[in-house]
N, C-alpha and C positions, 0 to 999 in steps of 0.2 A: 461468422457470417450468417444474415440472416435472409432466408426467399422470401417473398411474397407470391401467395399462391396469382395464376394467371387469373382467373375466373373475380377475384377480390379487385385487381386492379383493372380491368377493363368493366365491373362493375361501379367502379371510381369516375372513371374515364368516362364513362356512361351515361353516369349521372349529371356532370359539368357538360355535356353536350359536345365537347371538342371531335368531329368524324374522324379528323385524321391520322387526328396520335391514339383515336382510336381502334382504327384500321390496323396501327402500325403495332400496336398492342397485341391485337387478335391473330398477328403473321406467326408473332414469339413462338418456337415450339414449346406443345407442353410435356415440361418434363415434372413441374412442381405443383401439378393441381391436385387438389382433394381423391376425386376417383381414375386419376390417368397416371400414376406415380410408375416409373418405369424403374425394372429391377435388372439387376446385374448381380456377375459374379466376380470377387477377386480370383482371376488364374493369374499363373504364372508368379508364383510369390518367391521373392528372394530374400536372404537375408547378407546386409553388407556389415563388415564390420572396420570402422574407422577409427583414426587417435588423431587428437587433435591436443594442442599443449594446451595447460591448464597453469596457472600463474597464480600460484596460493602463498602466502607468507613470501615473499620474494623467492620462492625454490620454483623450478621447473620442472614440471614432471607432463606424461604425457597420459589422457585418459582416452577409453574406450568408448567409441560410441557405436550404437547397435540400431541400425536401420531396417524398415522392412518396404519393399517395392511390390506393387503388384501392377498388374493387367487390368482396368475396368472392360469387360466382356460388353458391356451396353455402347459406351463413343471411343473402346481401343486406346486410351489413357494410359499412360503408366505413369503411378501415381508413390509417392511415399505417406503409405498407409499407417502412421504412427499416430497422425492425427483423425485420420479422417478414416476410421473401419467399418460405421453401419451406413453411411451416404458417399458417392462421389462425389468431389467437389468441383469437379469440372460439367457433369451433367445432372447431378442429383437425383442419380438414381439410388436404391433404396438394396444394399449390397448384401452379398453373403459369400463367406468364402468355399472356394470351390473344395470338393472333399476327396 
């Protein structure tokens, strides 16, 4: 997934003269601009462990799979952190885990 910082696009929106969808631009909170990057902390980190069947050469067999869950402390998220460890991807804040 990719943001585009706010400040780039209602400098867009700016430019082409449109007031309203530039107004409506400017409402957006910022969570993805250059110097307003809001941070957070993973708490609450769990670790789940699941098996899910695995269908290799016609045998069934069942493998393990290892999840981890946290808390983003910035929008209260609980997230599965496997993918997404140094950003939230619900607010994009800029994270660290809690120590």
């Amino acid at each position: 997934m990719q943001f585009l910082e706010r400040s780039s696009v209602v400098a867009v929106i700016d430019t082409f003269g449109d007031e309203e969808i530039g107004n409506a631009i400017k409402a957006f909170p910022i969570y993805n601009d250059d110097a307003n990057h809001a941070n957070g902390v993973w708490a609450d980190v769990d670790r789940w462990e699941l098996f899910e069947p695995d269908y290799m050469n016609n045998s069934y067999t069942m493998r393990k799979v290892i999840l981890h869950t946290a808390r983003c402390t910035n929008c209260d998220a609980n997230i599965t952190i496997d993918d997404y460890d140094q950003y939230c991807p619900r607010c994009g804040a800029k994270m660290e885990y809690e120590e």
